[in-house]
N, C-alpha and C positions, 0 to 999 in steps of 0.2 A: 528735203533736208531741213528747212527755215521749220516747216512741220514740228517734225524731231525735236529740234533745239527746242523749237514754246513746249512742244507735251514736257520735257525734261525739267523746265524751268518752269512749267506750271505743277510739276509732282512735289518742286521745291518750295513753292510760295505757298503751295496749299497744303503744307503739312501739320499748321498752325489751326485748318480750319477742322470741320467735321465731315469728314465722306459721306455720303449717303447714294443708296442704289435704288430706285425707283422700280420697284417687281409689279408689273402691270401698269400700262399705261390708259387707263379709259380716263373718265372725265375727272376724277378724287386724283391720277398721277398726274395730268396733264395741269391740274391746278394747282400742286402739288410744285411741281417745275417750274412756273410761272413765277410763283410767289417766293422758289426758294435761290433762282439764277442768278439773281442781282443782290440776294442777301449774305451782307459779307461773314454771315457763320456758318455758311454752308458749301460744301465744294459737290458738285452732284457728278460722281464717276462714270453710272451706266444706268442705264436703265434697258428692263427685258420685256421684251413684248413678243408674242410669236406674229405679230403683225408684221408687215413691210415695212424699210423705212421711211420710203416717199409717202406713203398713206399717215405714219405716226408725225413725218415734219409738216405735214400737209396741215392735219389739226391739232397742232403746236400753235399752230402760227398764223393760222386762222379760225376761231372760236364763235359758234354760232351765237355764245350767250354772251361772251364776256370781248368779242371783238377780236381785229388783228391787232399780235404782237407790233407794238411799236420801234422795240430794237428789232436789228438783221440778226435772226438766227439761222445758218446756213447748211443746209444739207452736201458733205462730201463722205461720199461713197456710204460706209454706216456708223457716220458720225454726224452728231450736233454738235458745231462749230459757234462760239460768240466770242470776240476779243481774242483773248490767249488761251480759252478753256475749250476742251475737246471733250466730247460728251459720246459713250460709247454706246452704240445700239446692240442687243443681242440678245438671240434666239433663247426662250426661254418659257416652256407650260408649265414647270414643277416647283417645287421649293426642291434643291440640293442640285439642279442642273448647271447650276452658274457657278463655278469656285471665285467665290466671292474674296479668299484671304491674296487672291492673285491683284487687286485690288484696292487692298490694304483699307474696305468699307471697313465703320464704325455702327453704320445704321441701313439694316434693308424697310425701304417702307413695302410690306405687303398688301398693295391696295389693288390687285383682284378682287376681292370679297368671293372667292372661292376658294381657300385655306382656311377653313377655321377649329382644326382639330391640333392637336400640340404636336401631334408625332409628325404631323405635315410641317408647324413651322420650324419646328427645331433643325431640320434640315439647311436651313438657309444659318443655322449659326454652326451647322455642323460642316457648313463648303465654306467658314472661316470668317461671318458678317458678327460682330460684337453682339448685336442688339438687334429683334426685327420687332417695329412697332405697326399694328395691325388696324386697317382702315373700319374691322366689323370688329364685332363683340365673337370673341372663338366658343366654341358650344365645350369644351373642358376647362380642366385648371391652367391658367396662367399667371404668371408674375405680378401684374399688375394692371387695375385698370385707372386710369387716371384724366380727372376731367379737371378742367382749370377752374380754379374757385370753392372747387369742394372738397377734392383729399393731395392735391398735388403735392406737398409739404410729407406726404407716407413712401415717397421714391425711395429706393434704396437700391446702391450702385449692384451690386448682385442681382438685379430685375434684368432680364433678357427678353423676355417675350413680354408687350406692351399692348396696351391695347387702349386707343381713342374713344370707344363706346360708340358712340353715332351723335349725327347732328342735333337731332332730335331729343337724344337722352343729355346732352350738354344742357340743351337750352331747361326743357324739365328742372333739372337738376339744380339749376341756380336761381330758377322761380320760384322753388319749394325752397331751397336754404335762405332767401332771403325774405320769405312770407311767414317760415315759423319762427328765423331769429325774432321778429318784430313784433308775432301778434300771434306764434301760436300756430300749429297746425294740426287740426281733427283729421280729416280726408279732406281726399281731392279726386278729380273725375278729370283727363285730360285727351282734349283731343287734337292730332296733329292735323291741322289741310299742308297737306305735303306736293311741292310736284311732280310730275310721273319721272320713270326712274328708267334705265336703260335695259332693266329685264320683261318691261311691260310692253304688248306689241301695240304697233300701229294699228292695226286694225284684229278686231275679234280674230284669235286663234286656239285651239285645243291646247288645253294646259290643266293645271294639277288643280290649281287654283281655278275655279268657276269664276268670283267675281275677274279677280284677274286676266281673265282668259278673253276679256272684252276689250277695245277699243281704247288706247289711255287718252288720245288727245279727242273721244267724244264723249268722255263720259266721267263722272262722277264716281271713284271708286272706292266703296267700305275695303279696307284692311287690317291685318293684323299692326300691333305693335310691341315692342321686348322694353321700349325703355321705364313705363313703372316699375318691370320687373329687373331691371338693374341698378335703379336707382333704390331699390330694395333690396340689393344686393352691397351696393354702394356706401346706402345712408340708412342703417339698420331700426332706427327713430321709426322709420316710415312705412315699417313690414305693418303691410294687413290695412293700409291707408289708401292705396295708391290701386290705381285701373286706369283704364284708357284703350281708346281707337285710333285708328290712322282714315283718311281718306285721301286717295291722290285724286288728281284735278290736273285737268287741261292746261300747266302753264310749264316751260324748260326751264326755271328756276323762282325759285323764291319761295319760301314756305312759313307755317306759322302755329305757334302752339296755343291755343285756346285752351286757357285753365280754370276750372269752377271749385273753390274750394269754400270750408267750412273752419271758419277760426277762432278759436277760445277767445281770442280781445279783435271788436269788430270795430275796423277804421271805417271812416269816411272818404268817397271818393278821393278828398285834396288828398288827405293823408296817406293814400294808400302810394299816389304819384309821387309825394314828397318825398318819401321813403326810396321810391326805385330813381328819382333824380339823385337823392344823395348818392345812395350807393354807385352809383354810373360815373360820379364824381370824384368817389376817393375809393371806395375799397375796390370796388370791384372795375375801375378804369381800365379801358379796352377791351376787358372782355362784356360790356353790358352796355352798348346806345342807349339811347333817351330820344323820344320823339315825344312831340306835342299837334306836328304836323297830321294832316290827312291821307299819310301814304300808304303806298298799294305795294304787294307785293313785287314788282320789278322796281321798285324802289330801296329797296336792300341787296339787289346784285350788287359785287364786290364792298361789299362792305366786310370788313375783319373781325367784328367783334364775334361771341360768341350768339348773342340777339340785341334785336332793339327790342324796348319797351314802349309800347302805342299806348300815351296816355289818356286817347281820346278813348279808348276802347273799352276802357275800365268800368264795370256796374257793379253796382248794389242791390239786392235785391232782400226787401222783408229784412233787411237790416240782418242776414242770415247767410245768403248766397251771395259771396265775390266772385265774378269774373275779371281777369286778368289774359292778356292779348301782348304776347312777342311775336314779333316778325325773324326772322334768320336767310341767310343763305347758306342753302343748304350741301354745297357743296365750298366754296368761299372760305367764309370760316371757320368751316370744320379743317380744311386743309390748314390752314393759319394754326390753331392748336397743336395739328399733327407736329410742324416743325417747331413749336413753341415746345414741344414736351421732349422732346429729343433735344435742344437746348438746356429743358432743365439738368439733365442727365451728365451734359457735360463741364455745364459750369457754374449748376447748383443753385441756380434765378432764372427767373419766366422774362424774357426779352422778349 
């Protein structure tokens, strides 16, 4: 009964805020949750996993990368419990299996990263969810893609199907807007060392992909990568400019873009840092670190921003070739964007 009365009087306190329903729970929902429990813009109603729910409270609430929850979140029957907020678990493979309008969500996050065709997301606004903002890039047309720093001001409340791009193409994306505002950009050559990923096995197995199909935590691995090609999709300046690789590497989080670019007006080292300390300072604040330090990739877990920039990192070369080195976490701050963009939607500024 005491139950009752709080869900009653928590449907009342939180009508003020924003619903949101968590569609897949892996390690993008479970940070996802994290970062959005305690944030007072957000009311998180359900999330759907076809998992169990003692396995999904399990790594809730104990995190190999990012550590144990500090507050009690309680598992009763298939609910997550914290304070007065009930948080509901349920069964869920599809987009449209959940009637979401029972619910009264504003925002489904689709962060499976296996929905990515329109007729599959539209389903989740068609079981009654406002708005589903999408953890990959969808392989059709959607409403909008929106990375913080470079088109987020192009929203418009009519956008239903959203989409975050990836960690990777964020970080890109604000390397290049703030190397040509300054000095011009010819091309650029980019490569990500990323860490291995949840679809890569532990040891060598048969798969589509050959490199792939090898060992993630022994080996060194070439891969594809989409984010030139949507930040050419993105930032239309840059068609015919842009290429790039991916390689993952033996490490559960922390990743890094390594950019080689050719630029019409050619700084000097200091200049090139003074430039990315400004910006870290006033325009582009929280979405862009500044480091001067010697750090390593586990030294950006839980950080927010969208990348650091490692000023040690920085070369010149023949007064012709700049290299330029961010660090990111690669799952961290991408989720932090995710609820930053679904904020702008409702109250028209990046919180």
């Amino acid at each position: 009964l005491d139950r009752t009365f709080k869900n009653l009087n928590l449907m009342s306190d939180s009508s003020k805020k924003i619903n949101i329903a968590i569609f897949g729970f892996g390690r993008i929902g479970r940070n996802i949750f994290r970062l959005a429990y305690k944030d007072p813009r957000f009311n998180i109603v359900a999330i759907s996993e076809f998992g169990h729910a003692e396995a999904l409270h399990y790594l809730l609430v104990r995190d190999s990368v990012h550590g144990k929850l500090k507050d009690p979140i309680e598992l009763e029957g298939n609910n997550l419990v914290f304070g007065d907020q009930v948080v509901r678990i349920l069964p869920g493979e599809k987009p449209g299996e959940i009637p979401w309008s029972t619910m009264n969500v504003d925002f489904v996050i689709d962060a499976t990263g296996a929905f990515l065709d329109r007729n599959e997301l539209e389903k989740h606004i068609n079981s009654g969810a406002k708005r589903v903002i999408v953890s990959r890039t969808p392989t059709d047309r959607i409403d909008r893609m929106v990375i913080h720093g470079i088109n987020e001001d192009s929203i418009e409340q009519s956008d239903q199907i959203i989409s975050a791009t990836s960690s990777t193409t964020q970080v890109l994306g604000l390397m290049l807007k703030i190397l040509d505002n300054h000095f011009g950009l010819k091309r650029a050559m980019m490569t990500t060392v990323h860490a291995y990923t949840a679809d890569q096995p532990l040891t060598d197995a048969i798969g589509l992909d050959l490199r792939r199909s090898r060992a993630a935590v022994e080996n060194i691995i070439p891969n594809t990568t989409s984010a030139p090609n949507i930040i050419e999709k993105l930032m239309p300046e840059f068609k015919g400019k842009l290429d790039g690789i991916a390689f993952n590497v033996p490490v559960p989080n922390g990743s890094c873009v390594d950019l080689t670019t050719e630029l019409q007006k050619i700084p000097n080292v200091e200049e090139l840092n003074d430039v990315f300390r400004e910006e870290s300072e006033n325009k582009f604040k929280n979405l862009i670190g500044y480091t001067e330090d010697p750090i390593v990739s586990s030294d950006v877990i839980g950080r927010e921003e969208t990348m650091v920039f490692d000023a040690k990192a920085t070369m010149l070369t023949a007064d012709e070739l700049l290299k330029t080195l961010c660090w990111y976490d690669n799952g961290w701050g991408f989720s932090k964007r995710i609820l930053d963009t679904i904020g702008l939607y409702e109250t028209g500024e990046d919180n």
